[in-house]
C-alpha positions as CSV (number, residue, x, y, z in Angstrom):
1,X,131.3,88.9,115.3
2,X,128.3,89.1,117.3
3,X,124.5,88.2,115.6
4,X,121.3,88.0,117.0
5,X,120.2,84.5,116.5
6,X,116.5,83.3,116.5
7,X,116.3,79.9,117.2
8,X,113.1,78.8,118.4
9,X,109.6,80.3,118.1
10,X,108.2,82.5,120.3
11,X,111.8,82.0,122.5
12,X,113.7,85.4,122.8
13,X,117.3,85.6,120.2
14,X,120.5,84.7,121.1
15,X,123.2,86.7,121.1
16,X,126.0,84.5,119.6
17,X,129.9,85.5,118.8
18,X,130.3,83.8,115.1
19,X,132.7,83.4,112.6
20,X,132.8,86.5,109.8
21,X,130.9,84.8,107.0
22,X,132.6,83.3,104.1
23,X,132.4,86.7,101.3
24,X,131.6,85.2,98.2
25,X,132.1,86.8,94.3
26,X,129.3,89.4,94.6
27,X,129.0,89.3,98.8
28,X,130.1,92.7,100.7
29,X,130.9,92.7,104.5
30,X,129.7,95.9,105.9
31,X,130.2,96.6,109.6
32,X,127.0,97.6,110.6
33,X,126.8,101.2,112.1
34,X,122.8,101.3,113.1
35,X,119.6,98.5,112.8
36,X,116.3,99.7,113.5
37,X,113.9,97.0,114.7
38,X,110.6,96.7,112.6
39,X,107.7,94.5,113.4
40,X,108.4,92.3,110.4
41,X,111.5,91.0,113.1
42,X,108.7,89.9,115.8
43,X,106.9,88.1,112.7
44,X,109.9,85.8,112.4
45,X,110.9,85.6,116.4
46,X,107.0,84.8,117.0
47,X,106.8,82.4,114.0
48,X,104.2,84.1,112.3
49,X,106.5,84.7,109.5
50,X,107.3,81.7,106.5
51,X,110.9,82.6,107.1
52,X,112.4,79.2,108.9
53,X,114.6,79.1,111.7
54,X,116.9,79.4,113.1
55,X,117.9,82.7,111.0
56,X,119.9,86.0,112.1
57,X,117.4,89.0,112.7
58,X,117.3,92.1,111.7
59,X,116.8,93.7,108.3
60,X,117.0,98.0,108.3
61,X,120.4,99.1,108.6
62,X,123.2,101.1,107.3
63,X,126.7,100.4,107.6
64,X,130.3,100.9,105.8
65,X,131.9,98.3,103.8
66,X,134.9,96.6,104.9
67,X,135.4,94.0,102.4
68,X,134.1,93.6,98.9
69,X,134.2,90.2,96.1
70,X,135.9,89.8,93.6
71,X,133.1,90.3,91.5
72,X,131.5,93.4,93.0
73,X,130.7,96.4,91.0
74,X,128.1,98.7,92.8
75,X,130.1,99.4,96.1
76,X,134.2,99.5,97.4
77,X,135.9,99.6,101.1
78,X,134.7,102.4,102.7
79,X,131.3,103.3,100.9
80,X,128.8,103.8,103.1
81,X,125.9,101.5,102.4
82,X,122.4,101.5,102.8
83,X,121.0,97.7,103.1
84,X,117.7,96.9,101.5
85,X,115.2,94.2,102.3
86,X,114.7,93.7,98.6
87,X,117.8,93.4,96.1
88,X,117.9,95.1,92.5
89,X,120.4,93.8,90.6
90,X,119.4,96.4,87.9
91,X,119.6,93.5,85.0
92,X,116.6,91.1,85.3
93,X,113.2,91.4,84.1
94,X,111.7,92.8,87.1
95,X,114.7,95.6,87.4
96,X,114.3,97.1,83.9
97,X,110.7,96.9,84.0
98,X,110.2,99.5,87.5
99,X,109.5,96.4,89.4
100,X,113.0,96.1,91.0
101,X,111.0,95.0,94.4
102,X,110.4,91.7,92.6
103,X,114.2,91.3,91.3
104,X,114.8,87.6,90.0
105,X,117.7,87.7,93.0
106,X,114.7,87.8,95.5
107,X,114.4,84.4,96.5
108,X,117.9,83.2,96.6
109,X,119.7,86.2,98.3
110,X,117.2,86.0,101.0
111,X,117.7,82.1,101.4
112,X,121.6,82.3,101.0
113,X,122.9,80.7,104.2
114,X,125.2,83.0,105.9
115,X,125.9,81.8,109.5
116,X,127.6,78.5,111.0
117,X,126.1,78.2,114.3
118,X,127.9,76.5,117.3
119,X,125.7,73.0,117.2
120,X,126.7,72.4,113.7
121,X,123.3,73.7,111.7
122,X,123.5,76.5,109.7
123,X,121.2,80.7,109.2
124,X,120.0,82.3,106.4
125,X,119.3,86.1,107.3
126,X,116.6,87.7,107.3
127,X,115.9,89.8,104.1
128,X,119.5,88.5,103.1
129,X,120.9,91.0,105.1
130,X,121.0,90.2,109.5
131,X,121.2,93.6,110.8
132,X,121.0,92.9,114.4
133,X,124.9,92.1,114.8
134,X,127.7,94.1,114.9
135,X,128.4,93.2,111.0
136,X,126.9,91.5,107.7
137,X,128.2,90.0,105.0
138,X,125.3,90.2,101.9
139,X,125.4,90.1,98.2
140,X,125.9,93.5,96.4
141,X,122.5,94.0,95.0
142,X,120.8,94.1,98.6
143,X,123.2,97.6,99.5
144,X,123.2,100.8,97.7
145,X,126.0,103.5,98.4
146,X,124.7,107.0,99.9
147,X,126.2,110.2,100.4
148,X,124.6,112.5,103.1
149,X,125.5,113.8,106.4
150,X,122.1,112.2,108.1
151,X,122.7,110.4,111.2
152,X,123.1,106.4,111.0
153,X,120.5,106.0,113.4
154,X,118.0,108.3,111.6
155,X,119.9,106.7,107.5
156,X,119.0,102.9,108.6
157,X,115.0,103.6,109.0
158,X,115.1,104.3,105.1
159,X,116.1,100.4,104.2
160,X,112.9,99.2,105.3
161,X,110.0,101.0,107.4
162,X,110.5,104.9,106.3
163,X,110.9,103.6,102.3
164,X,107.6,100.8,102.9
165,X,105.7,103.7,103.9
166,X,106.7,106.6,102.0
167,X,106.4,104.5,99.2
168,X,103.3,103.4,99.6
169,X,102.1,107.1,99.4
170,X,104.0,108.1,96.6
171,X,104.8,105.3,94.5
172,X,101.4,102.3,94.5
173,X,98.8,104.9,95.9
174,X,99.4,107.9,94.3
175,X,98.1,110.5,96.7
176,X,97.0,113.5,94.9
177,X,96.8,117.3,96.7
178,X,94.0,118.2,98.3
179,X,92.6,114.5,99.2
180,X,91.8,112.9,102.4
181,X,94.1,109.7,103.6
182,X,93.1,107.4,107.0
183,X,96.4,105.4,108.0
184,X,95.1,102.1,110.2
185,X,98.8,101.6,112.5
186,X,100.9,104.6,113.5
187,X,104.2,103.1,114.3
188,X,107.4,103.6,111.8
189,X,105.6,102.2,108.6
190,X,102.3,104.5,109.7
191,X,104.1,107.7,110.8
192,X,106.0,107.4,107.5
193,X,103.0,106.6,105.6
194,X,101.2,110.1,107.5
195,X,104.3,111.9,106.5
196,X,104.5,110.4,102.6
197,X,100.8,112.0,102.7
198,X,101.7,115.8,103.6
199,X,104.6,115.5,101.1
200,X,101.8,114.3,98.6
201,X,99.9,117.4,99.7
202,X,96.8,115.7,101.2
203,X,94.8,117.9,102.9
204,X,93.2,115.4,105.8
205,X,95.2,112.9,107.5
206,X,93.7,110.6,109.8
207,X,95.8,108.3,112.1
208,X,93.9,105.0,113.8
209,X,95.6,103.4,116.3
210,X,95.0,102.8,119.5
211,X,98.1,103.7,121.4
212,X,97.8,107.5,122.9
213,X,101.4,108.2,122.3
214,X,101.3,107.1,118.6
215,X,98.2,109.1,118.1
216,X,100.3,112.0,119.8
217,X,103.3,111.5,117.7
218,X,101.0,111.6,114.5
219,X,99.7,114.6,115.4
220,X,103.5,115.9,115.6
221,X,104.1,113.9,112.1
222,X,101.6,116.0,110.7
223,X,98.5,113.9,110.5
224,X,95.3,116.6,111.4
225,X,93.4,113.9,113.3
226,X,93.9,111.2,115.6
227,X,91.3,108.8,116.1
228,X,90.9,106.2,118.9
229,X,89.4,102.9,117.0
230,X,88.9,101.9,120.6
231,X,86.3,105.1,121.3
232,X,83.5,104.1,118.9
233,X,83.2,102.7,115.3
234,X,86.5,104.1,113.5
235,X,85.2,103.7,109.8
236,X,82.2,105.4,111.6
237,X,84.5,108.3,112.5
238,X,86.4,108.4,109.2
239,X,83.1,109.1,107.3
240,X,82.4,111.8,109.8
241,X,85.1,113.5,108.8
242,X,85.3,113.2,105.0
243,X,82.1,114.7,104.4
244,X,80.1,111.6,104.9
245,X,81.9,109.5,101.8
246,X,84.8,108.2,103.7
247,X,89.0,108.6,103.1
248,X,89.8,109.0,99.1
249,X,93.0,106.9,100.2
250,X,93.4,104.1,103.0
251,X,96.2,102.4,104.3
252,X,96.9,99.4,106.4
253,X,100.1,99.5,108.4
254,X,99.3,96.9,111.2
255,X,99.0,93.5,108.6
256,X,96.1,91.8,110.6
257,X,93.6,90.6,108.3
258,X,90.6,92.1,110.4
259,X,92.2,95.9,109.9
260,X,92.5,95.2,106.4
261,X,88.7,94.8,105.7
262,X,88.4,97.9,108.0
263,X,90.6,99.9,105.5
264,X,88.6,98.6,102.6
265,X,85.2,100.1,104.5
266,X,86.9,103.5,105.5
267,X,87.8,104.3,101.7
268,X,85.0,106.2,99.9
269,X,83.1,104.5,96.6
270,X,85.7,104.3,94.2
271,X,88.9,105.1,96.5
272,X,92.1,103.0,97.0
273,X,93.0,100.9,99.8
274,X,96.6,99.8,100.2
275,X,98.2,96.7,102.1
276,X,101.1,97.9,103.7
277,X,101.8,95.6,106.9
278,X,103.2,92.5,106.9
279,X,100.4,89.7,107.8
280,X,101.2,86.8,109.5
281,X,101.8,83.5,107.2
282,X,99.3,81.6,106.5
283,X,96.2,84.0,106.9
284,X,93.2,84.9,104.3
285,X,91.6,88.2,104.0
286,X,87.6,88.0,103.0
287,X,85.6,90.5,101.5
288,X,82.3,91.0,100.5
289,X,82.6,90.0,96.8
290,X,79.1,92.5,95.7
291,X,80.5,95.4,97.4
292,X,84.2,94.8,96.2
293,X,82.9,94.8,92.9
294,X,80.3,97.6,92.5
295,X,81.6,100.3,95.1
296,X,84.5,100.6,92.2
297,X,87.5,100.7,94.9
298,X,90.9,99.8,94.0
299,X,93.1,97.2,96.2
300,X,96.7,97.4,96.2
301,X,99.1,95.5,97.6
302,X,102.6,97.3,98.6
303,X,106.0,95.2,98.5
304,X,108.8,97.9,100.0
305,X,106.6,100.7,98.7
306,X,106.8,100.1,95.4
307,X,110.4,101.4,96.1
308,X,112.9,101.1,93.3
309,X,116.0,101.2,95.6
310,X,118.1,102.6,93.0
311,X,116.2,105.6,92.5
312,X,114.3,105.8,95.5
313,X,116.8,106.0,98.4
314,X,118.6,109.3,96.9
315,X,115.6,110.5,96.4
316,X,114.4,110.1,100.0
317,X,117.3,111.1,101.1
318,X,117.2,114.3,99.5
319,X,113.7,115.0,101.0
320,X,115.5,114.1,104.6
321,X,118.0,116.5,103.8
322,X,115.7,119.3,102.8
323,X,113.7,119.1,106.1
324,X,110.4,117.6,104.8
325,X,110.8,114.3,105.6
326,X,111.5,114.2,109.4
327,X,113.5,111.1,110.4
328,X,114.4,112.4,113.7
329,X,110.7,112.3,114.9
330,X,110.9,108.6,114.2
331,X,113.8,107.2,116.6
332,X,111.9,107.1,119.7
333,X,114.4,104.8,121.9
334,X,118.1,104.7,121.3
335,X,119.6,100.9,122.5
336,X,123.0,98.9,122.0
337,X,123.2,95.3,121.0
338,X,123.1,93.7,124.4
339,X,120.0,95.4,124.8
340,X,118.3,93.6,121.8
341,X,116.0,91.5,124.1
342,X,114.6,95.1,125.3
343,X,114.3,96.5,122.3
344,X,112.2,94.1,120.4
345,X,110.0,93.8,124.1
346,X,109.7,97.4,123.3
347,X,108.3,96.9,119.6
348,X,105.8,94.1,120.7
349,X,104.3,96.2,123.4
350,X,104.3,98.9,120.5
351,X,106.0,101.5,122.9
352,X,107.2,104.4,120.8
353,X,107.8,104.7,117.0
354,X,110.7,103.3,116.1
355,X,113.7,101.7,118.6
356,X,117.5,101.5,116.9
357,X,120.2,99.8,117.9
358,X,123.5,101.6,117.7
359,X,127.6,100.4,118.8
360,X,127.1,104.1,121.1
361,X,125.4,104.8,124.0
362,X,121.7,103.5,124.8
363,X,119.3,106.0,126.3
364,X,118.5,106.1,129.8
């Protein structure tokens, strides 16, 4: 089988043909039917990720299972799976507790080596699951079995970047009808994030970023401004247009430290600010400790949206299906697996929303 291997830092992945995995008791092997790439992958190729390498890429994808352990419960041959970047094993601490993002299986799933490479050393995957190949083999707990008639290009985007984001609205934040959100970083997690507020019902949604496409495609997602933080003071801006107090909700979909702090000014006395990107390892975020304190805000960090994969996946699903989620608006470049240099050039130049890598044919 062919997996994307990332070897060296800042050196692009190779494309290696590997033995199938060994499938332990509770391991499924699902032949992978679509990845999308999220920027969370160029944190690991670019070593600003704690993840160690080398390690197989790729972690959002959806597939149908070929071969199950003898131990397996949750799925059988021929399910189709969605794979999660978080497991729930539904049994620990964490699971019964609605904090199934911070399972007890966390730690070792995701450092589970999967792959003997040809000079001997062995890879982990990333997120326990190594999308970017043409199959996985991962433990049960990391895949949940769906049943819809979405598209595998558009089902994959929910096991990491649609669920982070949509989950940050509806699950950690909260967003309540008729408030005003500012999202910092409109690709996949962003757009996601603009489109989690509209279900919400917020009435003003204000995408940062300073690509002109992704400020056009929020517009499309349904966010009713766009706002060039390279045109002026963007918290500035914000306050302009919320009355002067600044966003009752903020969101930080990039994970640089420095947009972060911005979020924190954006959101009005007393509003909540929410961590959504993935910063690099390593890195500190510094705030004014007076004004933290006495301007009342809440902070929030978001693991996966606060997701409980379980319940949250049919659930999004069901909002797909019903037309008020919009996946389709999300897959912005269609590529196959031989392509995967391109694709992930694609994602670091933040060109488009979201590029997914599919067995069929790659666009133009």
């Amino acid at each position: 089988m062919r997996v994307a291997i990332a070897y060296e830092a800042g050196k692009p992945p190779v494309l290696e043909d590997l033995p199938v995995p060994a499938i332990g008791p509770s391991d499924v092997l699902v032949r992978i039917s679509a990845s999308g790439i999220c920027h969370t992958d160029l944190n690991v190729l670019e070593g600003r990720s704690a993840l160690g390498l080398p390690i197989a890429l790729g972690h959002e994808g959806c597939g149908i299972v070929e071969e199950t352990g003898s131990e397996v419960r949750r799925v059988k041959p021929g399910d189709r799976v969605l794979a999660s970047v978080a497991p729930a094993c539904g049994l620990c601490w964490s699971c019964l507790n609605g904090m199934s993002n911070q399972c007890a299986l966390n730690a070792a799933v995701k450092a589970e080596p999967r792959f003997a490479l040809p000079d001997g050393r062995s890879a982990a995957a990333v997120c326990g699951c190594g999308t970017f190949a043409e199959a996985m083999v991962v433990h049960e707990a990391s895949l949940v079995p769906v049943e819809t008639d979405l598209p595998d290009e558009q089902l994959a985007l929910l096991g990491c970047g649609v669920t982070t984001g949509l989950g940050a609205v509806l699950n950690t934040a909260a967003v309540t009808p008729g408030s005003s959100v500012a999202v910092i970083g409109c690709g996949g997690v962003g757009q996601s994030v603009i489109q989690g507020a509209g279900i919400a019902g917020a009435a003003v949604v204000i995408a940062v970023d300073p690509s002109p496409g992704r400020r056009e495609a929020s517009l499309r997602s349904g966010a009713t401004h766009a706002v060039d933080p390279g045109d002026g003071d963007p918290v500035a801006r914000i306050r302009e247009l919320t009355g002067g107090r600044g966003a009752d909700y903020t969101f930080e979909a990039v994970g640089r430290p420095e947009l972060m702090v911005q979020a924190f000014d954006m959101a009005r006395s007393h509003g909540t600010v929410t961590l959504v990107g993935m910063p690099p390892v390593g890195s500190t975020l510094s705030l004014p400790a007076m004004q933290a304190v006495f301007s009342g805000k809440r902070l929030a960090g978001s693991v996966l949206g606060g997701a409980q994969i379980l319940r949250d996946f049919p659930r999004y699903i069901r909002l797909a299906e019903s037309g008020r989620l919009d996946l389709a608006s999300l897959v912005s470049t269609r590529i196959t697996l031989d392509e995967i240099v391109h694709g992930l050039d694609l994602a670091a130049r933040a060109e488009g929303v979201r590029t997914v890598i599919t067995p069929g044919t790659a666009d133009g």
